[in-house]
N, C-alpha and C positions, 0 to 999 in steps of 0.2 A: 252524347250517346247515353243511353240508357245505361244507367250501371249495371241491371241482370241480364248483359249480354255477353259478359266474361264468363256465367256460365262455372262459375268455381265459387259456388256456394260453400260453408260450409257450414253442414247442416249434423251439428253435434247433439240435437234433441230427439223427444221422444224416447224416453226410454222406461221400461218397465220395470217399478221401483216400490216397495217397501217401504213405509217407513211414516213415523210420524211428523208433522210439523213445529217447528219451535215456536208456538204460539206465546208471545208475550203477555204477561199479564201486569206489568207495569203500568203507571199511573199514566193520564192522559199524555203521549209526546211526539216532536217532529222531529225530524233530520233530514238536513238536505247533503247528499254528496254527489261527489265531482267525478262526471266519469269522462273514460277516453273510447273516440269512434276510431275502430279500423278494421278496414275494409267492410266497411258499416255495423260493423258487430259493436258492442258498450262493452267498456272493460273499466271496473274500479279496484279500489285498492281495499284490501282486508285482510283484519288485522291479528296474528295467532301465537299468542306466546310472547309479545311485543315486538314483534318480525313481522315487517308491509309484505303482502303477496300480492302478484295480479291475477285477478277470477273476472273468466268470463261473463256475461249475467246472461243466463239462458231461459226462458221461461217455458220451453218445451223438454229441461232435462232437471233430470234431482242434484243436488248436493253433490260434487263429485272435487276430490283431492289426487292429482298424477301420482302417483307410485312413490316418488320420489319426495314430497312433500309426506307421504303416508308414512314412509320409513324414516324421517327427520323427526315428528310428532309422537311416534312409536303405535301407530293409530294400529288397534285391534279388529281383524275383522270377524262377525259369525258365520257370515255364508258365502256360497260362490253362485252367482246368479246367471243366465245367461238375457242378455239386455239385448233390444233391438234399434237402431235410427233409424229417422223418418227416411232414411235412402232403401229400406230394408235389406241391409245386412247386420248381419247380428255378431256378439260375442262375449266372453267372457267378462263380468265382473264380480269385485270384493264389496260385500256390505257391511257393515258395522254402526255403532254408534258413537257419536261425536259430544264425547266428554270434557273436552278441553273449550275455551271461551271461542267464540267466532264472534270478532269484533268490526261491524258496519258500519263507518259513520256514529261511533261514538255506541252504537247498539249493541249487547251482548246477547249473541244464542249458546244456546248448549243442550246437551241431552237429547239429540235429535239425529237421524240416521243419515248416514253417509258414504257414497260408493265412491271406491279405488277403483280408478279405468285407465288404464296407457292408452288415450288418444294420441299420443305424439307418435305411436310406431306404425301407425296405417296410413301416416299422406303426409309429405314434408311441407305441406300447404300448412296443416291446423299447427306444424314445429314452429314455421315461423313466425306465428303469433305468439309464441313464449309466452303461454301464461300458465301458473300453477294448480288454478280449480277452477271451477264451476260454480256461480249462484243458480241454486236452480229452482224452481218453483214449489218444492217441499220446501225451502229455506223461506220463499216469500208468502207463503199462505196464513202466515199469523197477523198480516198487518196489509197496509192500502202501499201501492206503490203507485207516485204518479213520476211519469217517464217527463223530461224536457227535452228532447235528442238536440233538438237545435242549439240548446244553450248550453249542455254536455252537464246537465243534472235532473239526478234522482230523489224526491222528497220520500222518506217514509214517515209514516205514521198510523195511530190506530182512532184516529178523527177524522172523520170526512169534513168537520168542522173548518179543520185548520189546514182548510187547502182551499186554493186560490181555481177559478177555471172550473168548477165543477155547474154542468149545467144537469140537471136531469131529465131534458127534455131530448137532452141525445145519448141518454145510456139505456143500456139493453143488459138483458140477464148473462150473467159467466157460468159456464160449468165445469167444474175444475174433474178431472177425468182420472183413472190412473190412480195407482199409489204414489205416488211422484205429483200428484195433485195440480197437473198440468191445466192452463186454461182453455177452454173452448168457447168462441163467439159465432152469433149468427149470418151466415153469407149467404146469399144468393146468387150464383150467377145466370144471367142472362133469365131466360125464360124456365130454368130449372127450380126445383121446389128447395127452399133454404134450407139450410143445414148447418151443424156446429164443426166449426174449422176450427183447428187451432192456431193461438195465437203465439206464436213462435218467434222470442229472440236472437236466437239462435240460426235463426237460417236471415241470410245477408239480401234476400230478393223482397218484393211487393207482394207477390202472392203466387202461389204454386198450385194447378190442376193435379188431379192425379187422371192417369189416361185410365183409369176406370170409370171413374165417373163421366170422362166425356162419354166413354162407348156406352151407358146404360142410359142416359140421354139423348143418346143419338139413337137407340132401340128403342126408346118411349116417344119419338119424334117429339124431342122438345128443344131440338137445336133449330136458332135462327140461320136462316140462308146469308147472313150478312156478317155470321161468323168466319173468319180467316185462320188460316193453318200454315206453316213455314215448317219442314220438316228438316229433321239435323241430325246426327251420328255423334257418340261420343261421350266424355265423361260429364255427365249431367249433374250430379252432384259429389261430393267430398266429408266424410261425416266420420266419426270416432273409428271406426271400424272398418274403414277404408274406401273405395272410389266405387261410384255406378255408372258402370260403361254401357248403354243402351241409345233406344231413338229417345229422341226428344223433339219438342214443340216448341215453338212461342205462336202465342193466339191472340186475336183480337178480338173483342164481344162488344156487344153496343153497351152492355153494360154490368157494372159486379155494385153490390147493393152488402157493404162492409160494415155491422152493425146497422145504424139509422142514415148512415152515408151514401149517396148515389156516387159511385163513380163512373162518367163516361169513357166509352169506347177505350177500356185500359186495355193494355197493352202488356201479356204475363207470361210467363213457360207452362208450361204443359210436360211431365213424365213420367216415368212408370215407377213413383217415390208409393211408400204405404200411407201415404196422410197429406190430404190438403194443406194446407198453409199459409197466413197471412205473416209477412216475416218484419225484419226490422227496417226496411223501406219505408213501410207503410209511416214507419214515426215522424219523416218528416214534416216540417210543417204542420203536423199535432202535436196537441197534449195530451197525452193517455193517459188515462188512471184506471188499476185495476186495482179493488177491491176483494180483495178474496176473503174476509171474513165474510162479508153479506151477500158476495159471491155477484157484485156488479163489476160492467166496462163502460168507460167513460172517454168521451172524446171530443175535446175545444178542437175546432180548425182555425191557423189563421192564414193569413193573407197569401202568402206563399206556399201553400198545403202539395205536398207533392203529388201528381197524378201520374202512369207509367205510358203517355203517348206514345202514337207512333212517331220512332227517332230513327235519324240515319248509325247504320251500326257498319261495321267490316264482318260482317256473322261467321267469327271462326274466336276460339278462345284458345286462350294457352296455359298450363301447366307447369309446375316441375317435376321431374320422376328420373329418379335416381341418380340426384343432383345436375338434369341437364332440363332448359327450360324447353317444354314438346307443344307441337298442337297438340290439345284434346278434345275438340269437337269442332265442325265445322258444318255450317247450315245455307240451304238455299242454290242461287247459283254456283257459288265460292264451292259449294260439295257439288254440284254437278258438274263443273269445267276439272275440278281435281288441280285445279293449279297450288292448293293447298290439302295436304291430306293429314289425317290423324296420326301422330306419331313422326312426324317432319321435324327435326330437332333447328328451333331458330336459333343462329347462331347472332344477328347482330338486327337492329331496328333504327331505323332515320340513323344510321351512320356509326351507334351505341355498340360494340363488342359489348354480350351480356356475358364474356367468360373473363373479361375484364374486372369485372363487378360482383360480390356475392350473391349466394343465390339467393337468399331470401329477397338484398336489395335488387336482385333481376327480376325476382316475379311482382315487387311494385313496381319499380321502371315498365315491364310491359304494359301493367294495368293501367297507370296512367297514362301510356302511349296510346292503348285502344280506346282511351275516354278522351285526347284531342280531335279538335274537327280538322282534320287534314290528313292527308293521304300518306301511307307508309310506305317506307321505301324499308323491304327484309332483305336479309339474307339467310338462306336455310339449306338445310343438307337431308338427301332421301336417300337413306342406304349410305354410299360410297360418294353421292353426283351433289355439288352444290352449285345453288342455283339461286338469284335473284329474282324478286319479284315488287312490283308498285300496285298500291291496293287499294281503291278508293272506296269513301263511305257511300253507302247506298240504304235507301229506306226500306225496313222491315218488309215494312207491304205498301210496294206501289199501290 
């Protein structure tokens, strides 16, 4: 099953930010560090005060430390901003600057600005990822980052020299956007005229439409008839500032043309988020290097390069919300029979009581249950009436 059909992105980027970059001026150097994948997001360890944290690495949000790590550090703020995520909702943050050392893989930054955001209090989804900050793309602008997802490490450096995989014959120009000095790559989809998407860690899917752009494509008549559309209900994304309950999409196009990449007939969501997106899906099976001083994207395939096909899915996702695991979207037939509907609280999956089990370890038990190929035997309750049902996987788009 295609992993972005759980539909419980979170998409913690995008935010409008302030602030300078800790541009290293040290003598030529590399470092390689060790990161950890979950629920495809990259999470490593850094280091402050000589106390390990875990920071997400986001390359569509700035520098951000949770409340709680702000007030341990005694971090000073100057202003209060209001910040928005790519899901557009918006809200309150602290900015300041970051006086004390931020140590990466043996790298030290300092003197560079940094927002305080209590993501943990808008969606128990981004809680149980426990992590403490954010790397965000204000942080990586002073130097080259090339990504390994596959092998779960990060090279930095300020040599393009001393990297391995760099071809230039498949890199295209970056334009880092924002005060938060976010990336932007060239995309094309299908027959529409290219444009700078951003390139976002932070959001866990292959690539994201915004349904603006399909409707002013579909007014300029430059959609192919060989375009597909699956319409859905429900919470579309999950981001610092809480859930996007709306319609949704998944689409298929003969084809999305991702820097100098063809890819066929992929297979993506489509919602009413404020900012296209190519997310950290896309890392599979790449090498990615993004350059931000000279402001290139670089990108080795190898053998096993991930593409987003049409795959058999159950098209309904599930959630937690206010500690009980819920549908939150459901698409296709599965929403037009109603045999499952939004906000159905599942009580147990192939045989599992998830009230058995904690909830964060129930919302990965689900997750992995909707990514075997075999049919699900629930049990859920609507209101007061519970009910039984067997669900079998079926293709996107016959």
């Amino acid at each position: 099953m295609m992993k972005s059909i759980s539909l419980i992105f979170l998409i913690i980027s995008t935010f409008w930010f302030a602030g300078d970059s800790p541009v290293s001026k040290a003598k030529p150097f590399v470092r390689t560090i060790d990161i950890r994948i979950e629920q495809n997001l990259m999470f490593t360890d850094v280091t402050i005060d000589g106390e390990v944290y875990n920071f997400l690495i986001d390359t569509g949000a700035p520098f951000v430390l949770s409340p709680k790590l702000a007030k341990k550090l005694d971090f000073r703020t100057s202003q209060t901003m209001t910040m928005g995520s790519s899901n557009a909702k918006k809200g309150k943050a602290r900015v300041g600057t970051m006086k004390r050392d931020v140590e990466v893989g043996g790298l030290k930054f300092s003197n560079f600005k940094a927002t305080v955001l209590d993501y943990n209090s808008n969606t128990q989804v981004i809680r149980c990822l426990a992590f403490d900050g954010i790397i965000g793309a204000n942080f990586m602008s002073g130097a080259i980052w090339q990504i390994d997802y596959d092998r779960k490490k990060i090279t930095i450096t300020n040599s393009l020299k001393r990297l391995s995989g760099i071809d230039s014959s498949w890199s295209v120009k970056m334009e880092t956007r924002g005060f938060n000095k976010s990336p932007y790559i060239p995309v094309k989809v299908n027959r529409g005229e290219a444009g700078r998407v951003l390139f976002d860690t932070g959001f866990a899917g292959f690539f994201d439409l915004t349904y603006n752009s399909y409707n002013k494509a579909l007014k300029a008549d430059k959609l192919d008839d060989r375009i597909r559309i699956l319409e859905g209900r429900g919470t579309m994304s999950e981001g610092a500032f809480g859930a996007l309950d709306t319609t949704g999409y998944f689409m298929q196009v003969p084809q999305i043309i991702i820097g100098r990449e063809k890819v066929q007939k992929p297979e993506f969501r489509m919602a009413h988020t404020r900012k296209a997106k190519v997310g950290a899906e896309y890392l599979k099976g790449r090498l990615v290097t993004l350059d931000f001083p000279r402001k290139r994207f670089y990108v080795s395939e190898k053998e096993e390069k991930y593409s987003p096909i049409n795959k058999k899915s159950f098209l309904f996702a599930a959630t937690l919300d206010d500690g009980t695991m819920k549908v939150s979207s459901v698409y296709g037939k599965l929403q037009q029979s109603q045999d499952l509907k939004i906000g159905d609280e599942l009580l147990a999956i192939n045989g599992q009581l998830l009230s058995e089990i904690g909830e964060c370890d129930a919302l990965i038990f689900v997750r992995e249950q909707l990514a075997l190929d075999k049919s699900l035997e629930i049990s859920a309750k609507r209101g007061s009436r519970e009910f039984n049902l067997l669900i079998h996987k079926s293709l996107i788009f016959n």
